[in-house]
gemmi code that builds the backbone of each chain (N, CA, C; Angstrom):
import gemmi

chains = {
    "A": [
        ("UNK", (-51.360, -108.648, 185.195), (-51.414, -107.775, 184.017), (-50.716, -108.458, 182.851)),
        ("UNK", (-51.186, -108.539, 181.721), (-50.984, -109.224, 180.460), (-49.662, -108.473, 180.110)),
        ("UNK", (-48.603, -109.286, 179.771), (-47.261, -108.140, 178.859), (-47.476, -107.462, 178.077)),
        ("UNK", (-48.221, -107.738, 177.032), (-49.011, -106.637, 175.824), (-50.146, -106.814, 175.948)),
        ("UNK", (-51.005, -105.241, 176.278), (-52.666, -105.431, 175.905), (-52.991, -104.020, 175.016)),
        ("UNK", (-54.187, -104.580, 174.448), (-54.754, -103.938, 173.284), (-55.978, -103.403, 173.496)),
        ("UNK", (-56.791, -102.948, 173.511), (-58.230, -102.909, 173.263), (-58.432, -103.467, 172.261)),
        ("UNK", (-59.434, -104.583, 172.552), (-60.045, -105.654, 171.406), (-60.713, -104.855, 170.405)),
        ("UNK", (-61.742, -104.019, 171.042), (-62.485, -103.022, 170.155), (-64.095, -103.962, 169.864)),
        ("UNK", (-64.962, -103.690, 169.165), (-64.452, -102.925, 167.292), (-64.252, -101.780, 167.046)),
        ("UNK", (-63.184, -101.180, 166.524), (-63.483, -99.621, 165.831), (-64.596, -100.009, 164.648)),
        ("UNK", (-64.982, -98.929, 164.630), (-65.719, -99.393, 163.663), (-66.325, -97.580, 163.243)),
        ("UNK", (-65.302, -97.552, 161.639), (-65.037, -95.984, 161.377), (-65.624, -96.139, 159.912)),
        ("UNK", (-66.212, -94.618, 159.338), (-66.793, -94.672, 157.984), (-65.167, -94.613, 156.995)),
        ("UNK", (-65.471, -95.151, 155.714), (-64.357, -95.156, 154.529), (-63.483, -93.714, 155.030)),
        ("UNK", (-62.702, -93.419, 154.410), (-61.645, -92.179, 154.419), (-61.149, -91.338, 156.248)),
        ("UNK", (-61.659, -92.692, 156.800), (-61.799, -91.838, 158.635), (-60.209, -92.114, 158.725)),
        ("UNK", (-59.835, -91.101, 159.636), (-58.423, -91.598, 160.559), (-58.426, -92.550, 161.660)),
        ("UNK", (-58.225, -93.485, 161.563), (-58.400, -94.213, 163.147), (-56.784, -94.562, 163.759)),
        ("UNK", (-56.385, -94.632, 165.503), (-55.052, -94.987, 165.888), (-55.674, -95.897, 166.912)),
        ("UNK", (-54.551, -97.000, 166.661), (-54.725, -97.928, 167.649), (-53.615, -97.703, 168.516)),
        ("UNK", (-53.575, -98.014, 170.353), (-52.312, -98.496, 170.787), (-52.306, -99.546, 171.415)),
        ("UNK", (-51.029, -99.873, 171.926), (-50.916, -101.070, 172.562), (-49.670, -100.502, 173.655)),
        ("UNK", (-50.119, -101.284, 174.859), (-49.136, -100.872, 176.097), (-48.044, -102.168, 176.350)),
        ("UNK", (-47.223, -102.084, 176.424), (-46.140, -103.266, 176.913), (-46.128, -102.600, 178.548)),
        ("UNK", (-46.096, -104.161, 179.361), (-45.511, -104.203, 180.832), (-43.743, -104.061, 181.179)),
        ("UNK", (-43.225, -105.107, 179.716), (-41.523, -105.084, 180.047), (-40.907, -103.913, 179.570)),
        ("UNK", (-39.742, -103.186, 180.325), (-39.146, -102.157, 179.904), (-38.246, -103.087, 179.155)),
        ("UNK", (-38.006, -103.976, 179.090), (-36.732, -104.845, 178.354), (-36.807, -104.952, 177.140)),
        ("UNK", (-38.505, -105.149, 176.557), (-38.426, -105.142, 175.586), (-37.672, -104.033, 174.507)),
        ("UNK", (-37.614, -104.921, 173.594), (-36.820, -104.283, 172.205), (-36.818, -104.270, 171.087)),
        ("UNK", (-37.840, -104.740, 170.488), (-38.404, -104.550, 169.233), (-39.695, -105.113, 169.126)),
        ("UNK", (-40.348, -103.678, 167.899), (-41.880, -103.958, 168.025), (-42.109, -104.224, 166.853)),
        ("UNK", (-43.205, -104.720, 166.311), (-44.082, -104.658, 164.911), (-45.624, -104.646, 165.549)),
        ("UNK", (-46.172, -104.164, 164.296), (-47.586, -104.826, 163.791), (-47.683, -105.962, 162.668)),
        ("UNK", (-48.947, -106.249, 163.152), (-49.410, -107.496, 161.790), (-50.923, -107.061, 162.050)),
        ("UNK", (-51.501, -107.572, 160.958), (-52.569, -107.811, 160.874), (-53.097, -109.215, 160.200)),
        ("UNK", (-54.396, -109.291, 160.778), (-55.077, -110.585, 160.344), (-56.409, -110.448, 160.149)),
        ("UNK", (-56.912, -111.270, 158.983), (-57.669, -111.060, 158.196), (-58.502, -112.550, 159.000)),
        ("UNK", (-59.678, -112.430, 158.759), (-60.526, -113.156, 159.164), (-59.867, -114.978, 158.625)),
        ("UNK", (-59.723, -116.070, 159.759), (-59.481, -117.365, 159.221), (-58.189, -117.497, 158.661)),
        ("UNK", (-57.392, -116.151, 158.742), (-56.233, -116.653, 157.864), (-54.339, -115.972, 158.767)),
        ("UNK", (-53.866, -116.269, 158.386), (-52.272, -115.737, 159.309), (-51.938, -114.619, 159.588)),
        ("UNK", (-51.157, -114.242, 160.521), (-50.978, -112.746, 160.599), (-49.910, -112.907, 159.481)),
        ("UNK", (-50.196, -111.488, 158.773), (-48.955, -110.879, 158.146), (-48.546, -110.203, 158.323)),
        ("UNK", (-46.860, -109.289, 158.140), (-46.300, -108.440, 159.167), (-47.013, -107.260, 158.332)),
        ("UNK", (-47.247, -105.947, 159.317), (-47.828, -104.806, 158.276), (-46.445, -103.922, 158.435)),
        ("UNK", (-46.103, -103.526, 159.633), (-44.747, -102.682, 160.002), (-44.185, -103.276, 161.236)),
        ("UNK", (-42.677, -102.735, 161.060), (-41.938, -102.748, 162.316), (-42.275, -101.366, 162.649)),
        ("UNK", (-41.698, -101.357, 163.852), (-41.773, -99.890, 164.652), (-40.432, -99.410, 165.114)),
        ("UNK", (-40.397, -98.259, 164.892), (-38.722, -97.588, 164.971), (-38.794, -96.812, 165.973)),
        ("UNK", (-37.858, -96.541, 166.845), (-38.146, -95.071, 167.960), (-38.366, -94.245, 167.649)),
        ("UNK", (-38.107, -94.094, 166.147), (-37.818, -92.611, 165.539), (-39.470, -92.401, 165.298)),
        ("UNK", (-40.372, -93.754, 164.693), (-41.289, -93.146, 164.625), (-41.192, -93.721, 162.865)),
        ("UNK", (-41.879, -94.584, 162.391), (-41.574, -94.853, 160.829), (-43.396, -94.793, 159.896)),
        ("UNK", (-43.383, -94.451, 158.769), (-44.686, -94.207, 158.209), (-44.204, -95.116, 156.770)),
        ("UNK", (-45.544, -95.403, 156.647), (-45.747, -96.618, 155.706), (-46.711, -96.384, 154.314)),
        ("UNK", (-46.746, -95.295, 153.427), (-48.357, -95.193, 152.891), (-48.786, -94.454, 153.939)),
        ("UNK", (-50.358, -95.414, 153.851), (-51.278, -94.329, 154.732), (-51.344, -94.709, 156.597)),
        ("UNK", (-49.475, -95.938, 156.723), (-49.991, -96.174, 158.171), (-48.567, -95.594, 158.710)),
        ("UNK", (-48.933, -95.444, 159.984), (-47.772, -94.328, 160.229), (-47.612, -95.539, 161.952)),
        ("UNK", (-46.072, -96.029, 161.945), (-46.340, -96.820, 163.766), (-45.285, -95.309, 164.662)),
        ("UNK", (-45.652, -95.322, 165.344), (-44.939, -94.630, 166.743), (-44.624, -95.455, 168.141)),
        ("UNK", (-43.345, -95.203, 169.182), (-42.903, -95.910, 169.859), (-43.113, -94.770, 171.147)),
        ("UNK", (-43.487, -95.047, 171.810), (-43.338, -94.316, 172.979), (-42.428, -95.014, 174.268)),
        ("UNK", (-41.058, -94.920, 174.100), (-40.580, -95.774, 175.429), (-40.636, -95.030, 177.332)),
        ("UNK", (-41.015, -94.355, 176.602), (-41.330, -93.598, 178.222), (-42.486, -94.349, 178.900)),
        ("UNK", (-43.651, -93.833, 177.956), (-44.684, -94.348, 178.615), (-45.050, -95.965, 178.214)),
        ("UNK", (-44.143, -96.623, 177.783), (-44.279, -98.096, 176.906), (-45.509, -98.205, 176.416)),
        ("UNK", (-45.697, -97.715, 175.201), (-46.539, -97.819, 174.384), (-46.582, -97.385, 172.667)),
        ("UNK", (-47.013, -98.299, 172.054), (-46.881, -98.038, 170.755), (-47.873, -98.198, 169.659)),
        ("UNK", (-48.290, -97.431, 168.749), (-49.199, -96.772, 168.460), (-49.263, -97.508, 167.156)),
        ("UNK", (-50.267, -97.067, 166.190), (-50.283, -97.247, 164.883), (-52.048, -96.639, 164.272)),
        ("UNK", (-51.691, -95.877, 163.867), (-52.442, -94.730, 162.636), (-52.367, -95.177, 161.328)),
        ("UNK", (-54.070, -95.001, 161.175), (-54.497, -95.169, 159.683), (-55.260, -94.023, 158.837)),
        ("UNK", (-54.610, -93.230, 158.047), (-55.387, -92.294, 157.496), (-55.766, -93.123, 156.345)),
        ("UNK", (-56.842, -92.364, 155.868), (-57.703, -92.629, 154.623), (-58.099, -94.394, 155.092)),
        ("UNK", (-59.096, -94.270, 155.848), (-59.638, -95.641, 155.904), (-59.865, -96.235, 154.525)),
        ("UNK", (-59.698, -97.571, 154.384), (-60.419, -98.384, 153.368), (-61.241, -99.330, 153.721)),
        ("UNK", (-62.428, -100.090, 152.690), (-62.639, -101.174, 153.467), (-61.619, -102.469, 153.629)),
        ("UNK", (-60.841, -102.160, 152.511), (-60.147, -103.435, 152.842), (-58.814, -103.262, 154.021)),
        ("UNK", (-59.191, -102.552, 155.012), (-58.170, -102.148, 155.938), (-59.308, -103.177, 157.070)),
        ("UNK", (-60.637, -103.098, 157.073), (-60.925, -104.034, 157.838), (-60.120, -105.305, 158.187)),
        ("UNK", (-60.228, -105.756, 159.456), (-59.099, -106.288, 159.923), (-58.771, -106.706, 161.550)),
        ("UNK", (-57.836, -107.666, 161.982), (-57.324, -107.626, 163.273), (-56.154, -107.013, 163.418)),
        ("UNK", (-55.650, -106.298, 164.187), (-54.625, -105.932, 164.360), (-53.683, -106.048, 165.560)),
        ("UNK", (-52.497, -106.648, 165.534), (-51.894, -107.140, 166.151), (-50.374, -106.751, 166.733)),
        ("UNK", (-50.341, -106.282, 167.832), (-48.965, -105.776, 168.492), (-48.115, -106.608, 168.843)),
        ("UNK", (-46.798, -106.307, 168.549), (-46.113, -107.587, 169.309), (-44.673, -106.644, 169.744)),
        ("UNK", (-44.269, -107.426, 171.011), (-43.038, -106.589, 171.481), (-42.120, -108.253, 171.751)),
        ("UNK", (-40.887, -107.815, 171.368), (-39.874, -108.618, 171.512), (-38.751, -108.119, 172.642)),
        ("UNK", (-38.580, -108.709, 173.333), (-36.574, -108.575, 174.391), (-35.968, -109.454, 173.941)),
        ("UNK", (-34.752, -109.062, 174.263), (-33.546, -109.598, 173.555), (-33.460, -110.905, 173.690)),
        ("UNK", (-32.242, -111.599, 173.556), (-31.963, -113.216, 174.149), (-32.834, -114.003, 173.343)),
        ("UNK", (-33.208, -114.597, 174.130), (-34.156, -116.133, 173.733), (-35.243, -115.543, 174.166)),
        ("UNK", (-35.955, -114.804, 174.733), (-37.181, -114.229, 174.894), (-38.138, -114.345, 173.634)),
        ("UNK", (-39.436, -114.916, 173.897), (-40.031, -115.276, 172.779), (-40.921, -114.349, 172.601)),
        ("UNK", (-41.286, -113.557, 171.473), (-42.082, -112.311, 171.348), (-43.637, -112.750, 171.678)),
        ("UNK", (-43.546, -111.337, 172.279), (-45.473, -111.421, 172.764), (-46.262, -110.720, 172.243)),
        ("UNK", (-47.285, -111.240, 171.686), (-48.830, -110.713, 170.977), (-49.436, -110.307, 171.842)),
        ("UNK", (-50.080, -109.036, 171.693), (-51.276, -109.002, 172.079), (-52.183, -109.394, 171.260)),
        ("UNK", (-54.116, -108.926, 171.921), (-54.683, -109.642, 171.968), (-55.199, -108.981, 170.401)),
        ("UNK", (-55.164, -107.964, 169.525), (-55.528, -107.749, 168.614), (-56.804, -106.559, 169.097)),
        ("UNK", (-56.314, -105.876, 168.169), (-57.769, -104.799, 168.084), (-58.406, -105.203, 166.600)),
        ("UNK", (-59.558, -105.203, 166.686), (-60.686, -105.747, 165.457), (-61.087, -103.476, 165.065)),
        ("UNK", (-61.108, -103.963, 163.761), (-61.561, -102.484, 162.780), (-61.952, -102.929, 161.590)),
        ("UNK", (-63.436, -102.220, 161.708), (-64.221, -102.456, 160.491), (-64.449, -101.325, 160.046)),
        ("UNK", (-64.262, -101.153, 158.778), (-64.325, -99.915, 157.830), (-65.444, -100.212, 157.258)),
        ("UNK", (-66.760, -99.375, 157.452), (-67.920, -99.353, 156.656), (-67.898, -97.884, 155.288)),
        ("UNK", (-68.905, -98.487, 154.537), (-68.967, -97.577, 153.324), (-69.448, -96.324, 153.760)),
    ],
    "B": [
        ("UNK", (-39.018, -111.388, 150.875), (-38.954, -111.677, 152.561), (-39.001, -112.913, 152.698)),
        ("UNK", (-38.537, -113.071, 154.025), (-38.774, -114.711, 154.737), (-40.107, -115.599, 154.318)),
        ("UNK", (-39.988, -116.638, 153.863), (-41.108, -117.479, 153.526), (-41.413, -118.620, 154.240)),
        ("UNK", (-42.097, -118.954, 154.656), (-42.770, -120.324, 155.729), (-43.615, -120.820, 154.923)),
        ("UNK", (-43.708, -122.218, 154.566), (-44.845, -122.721, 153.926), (-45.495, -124.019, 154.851)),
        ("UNK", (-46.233, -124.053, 154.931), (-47.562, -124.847, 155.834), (-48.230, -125.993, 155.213)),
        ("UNK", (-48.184, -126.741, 155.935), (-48.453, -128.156, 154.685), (-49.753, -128.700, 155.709)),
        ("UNK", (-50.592, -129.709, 155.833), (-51.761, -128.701, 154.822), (-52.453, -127.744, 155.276)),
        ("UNK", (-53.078, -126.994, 154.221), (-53.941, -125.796, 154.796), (-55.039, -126.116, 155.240)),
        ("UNK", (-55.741, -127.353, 155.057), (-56.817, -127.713, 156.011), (-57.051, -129.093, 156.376)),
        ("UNK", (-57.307, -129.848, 157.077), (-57.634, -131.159, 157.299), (-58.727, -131.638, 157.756)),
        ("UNK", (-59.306, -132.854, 157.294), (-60.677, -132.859, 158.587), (-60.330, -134.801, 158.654)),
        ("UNK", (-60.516, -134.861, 160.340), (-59.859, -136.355, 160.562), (-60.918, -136.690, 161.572)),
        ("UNK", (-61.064, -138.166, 161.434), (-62.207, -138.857, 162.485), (-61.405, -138.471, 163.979)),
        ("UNK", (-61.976, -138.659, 165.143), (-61.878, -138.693, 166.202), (-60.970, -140.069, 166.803)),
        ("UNK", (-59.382, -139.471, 167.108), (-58.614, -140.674, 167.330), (-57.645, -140.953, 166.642)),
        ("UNK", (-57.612, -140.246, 165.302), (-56.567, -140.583, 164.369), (-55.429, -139.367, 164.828)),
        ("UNK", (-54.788, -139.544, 164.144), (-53.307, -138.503, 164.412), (-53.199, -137.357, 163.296)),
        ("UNK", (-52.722, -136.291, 163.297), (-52.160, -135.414, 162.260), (-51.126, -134.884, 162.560)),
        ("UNK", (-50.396, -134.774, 161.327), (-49.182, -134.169, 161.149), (-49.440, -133.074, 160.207)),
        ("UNK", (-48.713, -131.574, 160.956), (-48.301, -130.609, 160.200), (-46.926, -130.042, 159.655)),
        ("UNK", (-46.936, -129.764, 158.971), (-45.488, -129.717, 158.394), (-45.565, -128.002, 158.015)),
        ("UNK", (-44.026, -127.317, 158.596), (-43.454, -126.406, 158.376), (-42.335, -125.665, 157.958)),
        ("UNK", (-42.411, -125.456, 156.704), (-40.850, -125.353, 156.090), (-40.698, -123.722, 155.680)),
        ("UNK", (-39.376, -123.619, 156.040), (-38.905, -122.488, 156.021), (-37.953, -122.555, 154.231)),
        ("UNK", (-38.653, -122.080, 153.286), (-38.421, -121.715, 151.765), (-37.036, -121.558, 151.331)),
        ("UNK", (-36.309, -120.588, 152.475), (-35.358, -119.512, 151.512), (-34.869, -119.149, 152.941)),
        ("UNK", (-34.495, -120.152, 153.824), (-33.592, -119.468, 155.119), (-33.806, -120.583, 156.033)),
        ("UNK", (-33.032, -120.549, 157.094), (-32.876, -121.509, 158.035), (-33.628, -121.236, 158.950)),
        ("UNK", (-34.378, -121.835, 159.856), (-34.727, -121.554, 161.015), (-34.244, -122.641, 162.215)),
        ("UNK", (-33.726, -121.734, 163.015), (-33.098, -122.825, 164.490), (-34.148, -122.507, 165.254)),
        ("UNK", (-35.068, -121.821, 165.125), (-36.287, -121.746, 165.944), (-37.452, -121.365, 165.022)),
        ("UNK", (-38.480, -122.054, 165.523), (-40.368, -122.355, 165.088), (-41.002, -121.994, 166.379)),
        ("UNK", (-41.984, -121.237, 166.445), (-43.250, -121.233, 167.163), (-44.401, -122.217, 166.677)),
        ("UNK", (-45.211, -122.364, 167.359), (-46.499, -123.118, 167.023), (-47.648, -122.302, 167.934)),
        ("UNK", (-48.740, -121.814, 167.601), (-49.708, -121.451, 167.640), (-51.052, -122.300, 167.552)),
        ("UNK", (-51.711, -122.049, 168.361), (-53.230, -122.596, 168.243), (-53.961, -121.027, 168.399)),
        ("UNK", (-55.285, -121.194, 167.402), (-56.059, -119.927, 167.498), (-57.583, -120.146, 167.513)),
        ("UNK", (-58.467, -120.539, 168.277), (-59.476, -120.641, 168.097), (-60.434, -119.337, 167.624)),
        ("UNK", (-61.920, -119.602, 167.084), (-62.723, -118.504, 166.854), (-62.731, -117.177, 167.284)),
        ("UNK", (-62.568, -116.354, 167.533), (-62.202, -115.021, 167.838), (-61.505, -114.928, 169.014)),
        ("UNK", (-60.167, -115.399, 168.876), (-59.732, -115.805, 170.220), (-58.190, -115.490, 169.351)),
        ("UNK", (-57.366, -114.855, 170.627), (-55.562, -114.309, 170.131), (-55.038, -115.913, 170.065)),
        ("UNK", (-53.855, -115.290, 169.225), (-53.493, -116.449, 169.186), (-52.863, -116.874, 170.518)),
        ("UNK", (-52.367, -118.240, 170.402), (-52.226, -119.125, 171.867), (-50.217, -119.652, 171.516)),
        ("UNK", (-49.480, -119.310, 172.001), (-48.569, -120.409, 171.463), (-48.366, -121.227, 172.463)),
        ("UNK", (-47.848, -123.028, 171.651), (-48.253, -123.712, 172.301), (-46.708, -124.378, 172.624)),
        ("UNK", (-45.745, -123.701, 171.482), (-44.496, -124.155, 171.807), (-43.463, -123.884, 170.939)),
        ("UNK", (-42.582, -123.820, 171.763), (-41.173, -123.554, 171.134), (-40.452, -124.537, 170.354)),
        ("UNK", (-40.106, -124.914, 169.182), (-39.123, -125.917, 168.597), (-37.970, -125.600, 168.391)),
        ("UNK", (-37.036, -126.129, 168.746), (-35.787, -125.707, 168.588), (-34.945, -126.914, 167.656)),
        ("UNK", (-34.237, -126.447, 166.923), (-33.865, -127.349, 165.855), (-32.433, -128.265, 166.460)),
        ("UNK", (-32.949, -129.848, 166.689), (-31.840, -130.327, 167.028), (-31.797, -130.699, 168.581)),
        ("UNK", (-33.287, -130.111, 169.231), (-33.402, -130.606, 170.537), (-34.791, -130.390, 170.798)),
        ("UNK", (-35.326, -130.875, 172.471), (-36.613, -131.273, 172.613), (-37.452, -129.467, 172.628)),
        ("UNK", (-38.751, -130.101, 172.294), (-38.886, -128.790, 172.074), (-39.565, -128.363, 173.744)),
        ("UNK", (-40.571, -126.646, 173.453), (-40.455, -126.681, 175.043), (-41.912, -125.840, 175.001)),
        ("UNK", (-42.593, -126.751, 175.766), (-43.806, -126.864, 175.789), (-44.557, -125.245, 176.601)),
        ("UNK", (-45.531, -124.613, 176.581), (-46.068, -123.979, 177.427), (-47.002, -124.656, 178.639)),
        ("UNK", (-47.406, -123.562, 179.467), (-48.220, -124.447, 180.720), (-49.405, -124.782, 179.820)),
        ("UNK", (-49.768, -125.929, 180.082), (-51.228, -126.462, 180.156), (-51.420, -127.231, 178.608)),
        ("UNK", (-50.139, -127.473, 177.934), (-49.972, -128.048, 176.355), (-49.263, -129.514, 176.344)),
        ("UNK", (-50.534, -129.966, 176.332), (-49.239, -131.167, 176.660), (-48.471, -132.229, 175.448)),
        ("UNK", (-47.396, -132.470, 175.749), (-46.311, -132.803, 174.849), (-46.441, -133.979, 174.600)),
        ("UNK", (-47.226, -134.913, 175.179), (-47.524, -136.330, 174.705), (-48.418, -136.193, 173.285)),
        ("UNK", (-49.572, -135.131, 173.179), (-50.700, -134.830, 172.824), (-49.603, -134.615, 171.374)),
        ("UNK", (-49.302, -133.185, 171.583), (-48.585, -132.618, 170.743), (-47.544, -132.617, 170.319)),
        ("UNK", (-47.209, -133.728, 169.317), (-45.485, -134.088, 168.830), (-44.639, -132.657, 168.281)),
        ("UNK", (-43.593, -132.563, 168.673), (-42.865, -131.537, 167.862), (-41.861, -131.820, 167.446)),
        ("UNK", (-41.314, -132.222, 166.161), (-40.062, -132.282, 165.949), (-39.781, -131.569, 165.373)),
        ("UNK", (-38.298, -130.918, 165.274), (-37.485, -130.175, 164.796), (-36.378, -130.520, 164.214)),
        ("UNK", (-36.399, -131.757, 163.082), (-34.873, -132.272, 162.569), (-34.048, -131.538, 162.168)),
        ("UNK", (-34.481, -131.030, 161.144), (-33.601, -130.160, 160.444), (-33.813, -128.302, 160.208)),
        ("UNK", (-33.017, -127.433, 160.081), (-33.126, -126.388, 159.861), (-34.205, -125.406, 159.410)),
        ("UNK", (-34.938, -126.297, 158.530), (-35.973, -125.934, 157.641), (-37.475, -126.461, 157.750)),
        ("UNK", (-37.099, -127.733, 158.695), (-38.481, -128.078, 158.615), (-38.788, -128.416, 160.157)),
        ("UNK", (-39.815, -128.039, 160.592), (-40.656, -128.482, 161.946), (-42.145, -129.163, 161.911)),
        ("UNK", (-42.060, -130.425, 162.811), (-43.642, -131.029, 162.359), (-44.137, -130.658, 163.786)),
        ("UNK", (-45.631, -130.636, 163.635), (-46.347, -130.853, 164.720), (-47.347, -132.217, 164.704)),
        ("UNK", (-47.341, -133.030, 165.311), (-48.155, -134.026, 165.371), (-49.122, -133.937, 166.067)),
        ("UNK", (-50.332, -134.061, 165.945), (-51.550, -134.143, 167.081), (-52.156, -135.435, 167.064)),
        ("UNK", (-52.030, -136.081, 168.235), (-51.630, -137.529, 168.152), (-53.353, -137.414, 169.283)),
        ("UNK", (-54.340, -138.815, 168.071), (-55.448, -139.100, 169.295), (-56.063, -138.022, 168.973)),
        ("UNK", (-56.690, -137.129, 168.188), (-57.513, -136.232, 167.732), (-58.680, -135.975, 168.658)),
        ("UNK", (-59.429, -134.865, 168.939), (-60.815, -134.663, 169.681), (-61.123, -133.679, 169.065)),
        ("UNK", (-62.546, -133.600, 169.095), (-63.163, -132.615, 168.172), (-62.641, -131.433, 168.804)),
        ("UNK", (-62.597, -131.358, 170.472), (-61.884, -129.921, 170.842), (-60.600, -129.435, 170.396)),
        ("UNK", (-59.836, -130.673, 169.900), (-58.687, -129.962, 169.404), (-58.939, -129.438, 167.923)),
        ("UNK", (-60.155, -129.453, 167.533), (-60.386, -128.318, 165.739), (-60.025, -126.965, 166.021)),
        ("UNK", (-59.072, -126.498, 165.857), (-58.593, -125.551, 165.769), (-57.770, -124.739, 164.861)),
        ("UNK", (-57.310, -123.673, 164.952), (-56.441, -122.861, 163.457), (-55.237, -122.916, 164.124)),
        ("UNK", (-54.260, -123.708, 163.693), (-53.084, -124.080, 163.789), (-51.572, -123.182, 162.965)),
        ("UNK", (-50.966, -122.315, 163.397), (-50.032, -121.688, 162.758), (-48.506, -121.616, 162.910)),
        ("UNK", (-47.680, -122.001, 162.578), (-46.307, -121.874, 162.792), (-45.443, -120.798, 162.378)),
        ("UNK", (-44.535, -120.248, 163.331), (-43.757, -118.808, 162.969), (-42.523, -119.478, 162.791)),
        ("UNK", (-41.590, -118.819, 161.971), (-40.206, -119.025, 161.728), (-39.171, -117.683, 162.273)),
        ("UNK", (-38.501, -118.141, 163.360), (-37.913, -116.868, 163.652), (-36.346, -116.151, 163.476)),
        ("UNK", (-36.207, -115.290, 163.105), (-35.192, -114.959, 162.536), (-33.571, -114.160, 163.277)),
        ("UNK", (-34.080, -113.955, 164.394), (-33.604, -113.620, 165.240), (-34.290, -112.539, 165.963)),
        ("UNK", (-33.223, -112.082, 167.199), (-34.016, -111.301, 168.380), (-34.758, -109.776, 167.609)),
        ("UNK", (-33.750, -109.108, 167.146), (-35.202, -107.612, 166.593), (-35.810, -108.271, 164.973)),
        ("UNK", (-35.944, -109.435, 164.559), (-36.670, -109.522, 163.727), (-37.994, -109.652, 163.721)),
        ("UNK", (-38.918, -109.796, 163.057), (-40.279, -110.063, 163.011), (-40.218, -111.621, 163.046)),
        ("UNK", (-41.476, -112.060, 163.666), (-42.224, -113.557, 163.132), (-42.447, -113.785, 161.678)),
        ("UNK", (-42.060, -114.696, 160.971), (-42.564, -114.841, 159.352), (-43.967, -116.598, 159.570)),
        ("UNK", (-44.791, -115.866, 159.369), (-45.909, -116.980, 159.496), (-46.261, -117.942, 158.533)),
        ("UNK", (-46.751, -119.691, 158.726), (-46.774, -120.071, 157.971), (-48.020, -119.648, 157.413)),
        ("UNK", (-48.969, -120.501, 156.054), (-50.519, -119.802, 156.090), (-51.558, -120.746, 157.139)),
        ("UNK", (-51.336, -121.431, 157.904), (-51.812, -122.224, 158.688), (-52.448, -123.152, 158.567)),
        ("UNK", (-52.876, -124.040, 159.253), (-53.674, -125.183, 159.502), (-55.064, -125.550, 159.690)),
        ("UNK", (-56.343, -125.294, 159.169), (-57.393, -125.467, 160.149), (-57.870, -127.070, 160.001)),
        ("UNK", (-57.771, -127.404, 161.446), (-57.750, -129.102, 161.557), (-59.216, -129.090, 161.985)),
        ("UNK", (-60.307, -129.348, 161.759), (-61.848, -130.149, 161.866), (-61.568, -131.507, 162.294)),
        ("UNK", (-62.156, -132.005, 163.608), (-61.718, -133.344, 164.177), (-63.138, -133.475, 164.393)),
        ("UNK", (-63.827, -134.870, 163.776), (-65.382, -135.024, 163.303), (-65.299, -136.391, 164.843)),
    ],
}
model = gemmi.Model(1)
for chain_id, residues in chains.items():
    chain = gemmi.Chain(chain_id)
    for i, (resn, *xyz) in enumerate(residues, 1):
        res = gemmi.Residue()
        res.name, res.seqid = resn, gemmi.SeqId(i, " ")
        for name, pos in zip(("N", "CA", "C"), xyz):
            atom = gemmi.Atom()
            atom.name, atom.element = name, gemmi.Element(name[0])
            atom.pos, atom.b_iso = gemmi.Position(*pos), 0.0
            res.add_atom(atom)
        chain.add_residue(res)
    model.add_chain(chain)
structure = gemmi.Structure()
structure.add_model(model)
structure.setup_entities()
């Protein structure tokens, strides 16, 4: 079993839709999360960290679930330019080197 | 925020020659670099750890002859791809890391074309 997996997808939602992605972690150790996203050919950039509490961004909102290790991320008011990869990553402490998952792909049509 | 800059953003080299990528951290130190390979719709891959000031540390199946890494100084990490093959054309990216609950700060990457 992969440490972080995603559903690759595509979502693939009309303009103004709500869509949530999650992502499951295997390590309970881990300890800090973000998203990024990536745009076709080019780097991830960070979009959010993720807080336990639960932190909202604009129109993206991340959630932490440590019970069930999993962590979420919601997009209201689709755009197209929200089309995109999206990318989970969970970190543990130490020298532990943070792990990606595999990206969920979302295409926002008109 | 943290800045990584990526030297060059694209290359295209005959089959056999060597490349060097260069990764500098702007506006902060880094004692640690990731390196990434990402092919066509494919997650990214990392291929290794640099640690500033010692050898770096390879993943399974990357091999370190292939792939130079140095890490001299604080700020900057190279990757060398020594002996080019068209299979190694790939999207090449380096992270700068900031410590344990921080985020990755990415460089804008590499795409190397090996003709």
């Amino acid at each position: 079993r992969k440490e972080v997996e995603q559903d690759p997808g595509p979502f693939n939602v009309p303009e103004g839709a709500t869509v949530a992605f999650n992502c499951t972690y295997s390590n309970s150790a881990s300890q800090s999360f973000f998203w990024y996203r990536q745009d076709c050919r080019k780097e991830p950039k960070l979009l959010m960290s993720v807080y336990s509490s639960g932190n909202e961004d604009g129109r993206f909102t991340a959630q932490l679930n440590r019970a069930s290790q999993y962590i979420s991320l919601l997009i209201r008011d689709s755009k197209l330019s929200d089309s995109a990869t999206y990318l989970c990553v969970a970190r543990r402490g130490g020298s532990y080197i943070p792990t990606f998952g595999r990206g969920t792909s979302l295409i926002v049509h008109p | 925020g943290a800045v990584v800059s990526q030297h060059p953003s694209w290359v295209i080299c005959k089959s056999g020659t060597s490349v060097k990528i260069e990764c500098r951290s702007l506006d902060f130190q880094a004692t640690t670099m990731f390196w990434y390979r990402q092919f066509p719709k494919q997650s990214l891959m990392l291929m290794a750890t640099s640690n500033e000031g010692s050898k770096a540390t390879y993943e399974q199946g990357v091999e370190k002859d292939k792939f130079l890494i140095n890490h001299a100084s604080l700020t900057l990490s190279t990757l060398t791809v020594t002996s080019a093959h068209p299979e190694d054309s790939s999207f090449y990216i380096c992270s700068a890391d900031l410590g344990t609950n921080s985020p990755l700060h990415f460089g804008n990457g590499t795409r190397l074309t090996v003709t």
